[in-house]
Each structure stands twice: as structure tokens, then as C-alpha cells.
N, C-alpha and C positions, 0 to 999 in steps of 0.2 A: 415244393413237394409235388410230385405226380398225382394224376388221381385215377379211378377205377376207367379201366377202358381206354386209356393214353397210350400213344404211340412214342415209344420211346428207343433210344441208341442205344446199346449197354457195349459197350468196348466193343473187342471184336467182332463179337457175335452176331451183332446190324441189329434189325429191325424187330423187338422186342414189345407185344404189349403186357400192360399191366392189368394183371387179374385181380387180385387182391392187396391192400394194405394193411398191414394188423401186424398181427405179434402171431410166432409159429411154436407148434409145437414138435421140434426136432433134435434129438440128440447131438452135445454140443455148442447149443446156441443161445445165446444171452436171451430169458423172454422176458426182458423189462426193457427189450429196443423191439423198435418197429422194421417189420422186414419187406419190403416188396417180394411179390409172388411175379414173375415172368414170365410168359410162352413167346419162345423165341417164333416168330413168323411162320419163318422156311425150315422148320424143324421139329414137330411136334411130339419128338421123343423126349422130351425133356422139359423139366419147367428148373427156371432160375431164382433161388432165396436170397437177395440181396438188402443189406441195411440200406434204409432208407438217408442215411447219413452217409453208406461209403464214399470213400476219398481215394481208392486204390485203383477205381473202374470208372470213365467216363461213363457221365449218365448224362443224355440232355433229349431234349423232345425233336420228334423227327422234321425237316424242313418243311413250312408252311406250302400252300400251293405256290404263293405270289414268290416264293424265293427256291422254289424246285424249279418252275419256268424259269427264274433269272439267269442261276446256276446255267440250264439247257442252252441259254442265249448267250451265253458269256462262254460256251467252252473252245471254242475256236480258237479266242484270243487268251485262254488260261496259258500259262505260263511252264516250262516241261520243269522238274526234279534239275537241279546244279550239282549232277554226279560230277565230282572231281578225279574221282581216284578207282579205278576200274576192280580196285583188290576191297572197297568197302561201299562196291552198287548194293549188295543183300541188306547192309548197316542201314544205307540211307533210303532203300526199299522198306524197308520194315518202321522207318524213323515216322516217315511218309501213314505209312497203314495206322500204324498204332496212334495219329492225333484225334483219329476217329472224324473225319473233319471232311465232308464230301468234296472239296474240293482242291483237297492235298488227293482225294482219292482220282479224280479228274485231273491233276497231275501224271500224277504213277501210273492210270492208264494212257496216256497221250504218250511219256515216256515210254513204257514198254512196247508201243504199237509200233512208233517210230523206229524204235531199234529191231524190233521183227521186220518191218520192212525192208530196213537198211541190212539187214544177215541174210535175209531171202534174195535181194539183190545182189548180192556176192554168192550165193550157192548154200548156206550154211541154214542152219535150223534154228526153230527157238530153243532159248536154254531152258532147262525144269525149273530153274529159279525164275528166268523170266516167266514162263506159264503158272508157274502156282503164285506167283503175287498178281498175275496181270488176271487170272481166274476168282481170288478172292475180294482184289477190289471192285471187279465189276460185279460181284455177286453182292457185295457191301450196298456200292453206289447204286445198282437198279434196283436192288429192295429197298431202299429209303423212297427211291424216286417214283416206285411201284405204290407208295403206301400215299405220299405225299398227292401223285397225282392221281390217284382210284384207278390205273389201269394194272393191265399183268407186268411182271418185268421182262418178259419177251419182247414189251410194247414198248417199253421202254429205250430198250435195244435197239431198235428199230426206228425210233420215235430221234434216239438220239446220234444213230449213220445216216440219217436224213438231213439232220440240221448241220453237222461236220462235214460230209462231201457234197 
């Protein structure tokens, strides 16, 4: 179980701490189960009521330092997405995001950079499918990486086309 102040995943949404642990009182909702209270990071229009048991939304604590470094050192040789079939790249784009797993997210971006280079090379543009998965994993991946290592995720950015080229 999480506890007050933890830095935690919650599916897609990234970088979530936890505010509260208890029982809520909200229309709708079982209050004999225990619910976490959320404040998504990079969003502070909203907070998240999640049981403390759900099974439907990955929940896990954000990468330690010693394994946000690792991740940074290892992405060179991370490995691209095995798109087979050009009619189900959005299928295995989204297969990729949804593990919630930074290093399937370090993936899907390596993939989609590659294939923007390789369409700008030919004259052609990126596609809106490739920009909005290649825009939400990096906003995934450098807010964990942002929280993991106390800098901004600008710094990140930054931090992380340094050690790749």
C-alpha cells in the first residue's frame, strides 16, 4: 500500500502523488473500502479517487534514483517496437503506452523518432498518430524521470539528447 506523500504511476496519467488514504465521502462510492486521493503532478485541475485495491489501473511507485540513471544509461541500446504490420502501428502504439512501463515508453519514443527521421528524409511529414503517441510518451517518461531525479522535465530532455547523441 502507498503511503501519504508517495510518488506514484496511475496508468496513463504518469506522475501522481498521494495525498490522502482513508475512506471518502462521495456520491456513489463504497465507504467501507479505502480510496487514495491523487494530485496528478503536471495537472493540478483535478484530483484522483482510486481504491486502494484497484486492479483495473496500474499503480506502482515511481523509478528510484539508482534505476532512473540506469534506464538514461541503457537507452542507446534499448531495443525499437517489432511493428510488423504498417495497418496495426496505432494497435502496438498504444499496446506499448498502456504497460505504463518506462521503458516500453523509451521504446515507442526511439520508434517514432526513427521513423520521423526516416519521412523527413524522404520529403514527408510526421503523422498526427505519430506526434500525439510520440508527445504523450515523452511527457509520461520525463515526468517520472523529472520526479525520480529532483530536476524539471525540460532537464530531462535535455539531460536525455545528451547522453543519445
Amino acid at each position: 500500500m502507498f503511503q501519504l506523500g508517495d510518488y506514484i504511476v496511475y496508468g496513463n496519467i504518469g506522475v501522481c502523488m498521494v495525498e490522502e488514504v482513508g475512506r471518502v465521502d462521495l456520491p456513489g462510492v463504497l465507504r467501507d473500502r479505502l480510496y487514495y486521493t491523487l494530485q496528478p503532478c503536471y495537472d493540478q485541475r483535478g484530483k484522483i479517487f482510486t481504491p486502494v485495491d484497484n486492479q483495473k489501473v496500474i499503480m506502482r511507485p515511481v523509478l528510484s534514483r539508482k534505476e532512473a540513471w540506469q534506464l538514461i544509461d541503457e537507452m542507446e541500446k534499448t531495443s525499437l517496437l517489432g511493428i510488423q504490420n504498417e495497418k496495426k502501428r496505432e494497435e502496438d502504439y498504444r499496446a506499448s503506452f498502456q504497460k505504463c512501463d518506462c521503458r516500453e515508453l523509451v521504446k515507442l519514443i526511439k520508434t517514432i523518432y526513427l521513423r520521423e527521421q526516416k519521412r523527413k528524409s524522404e520529403g514527408k511529414k510526421i503523422t498526427s498518430q505519430d506526434e500525439r503517441y510520440f508527445h504523450m510518451a515523452q511527457m509520461n517518461l520525463y515526468g517520472e524521470l523529472s520526479v525520480s531525479l529532483g530536476i524539471d522535465r525540460e532537464e530531462v530532455k535535455e539531460l536525455i539528447m545528451e547522453k543519445v547523441h
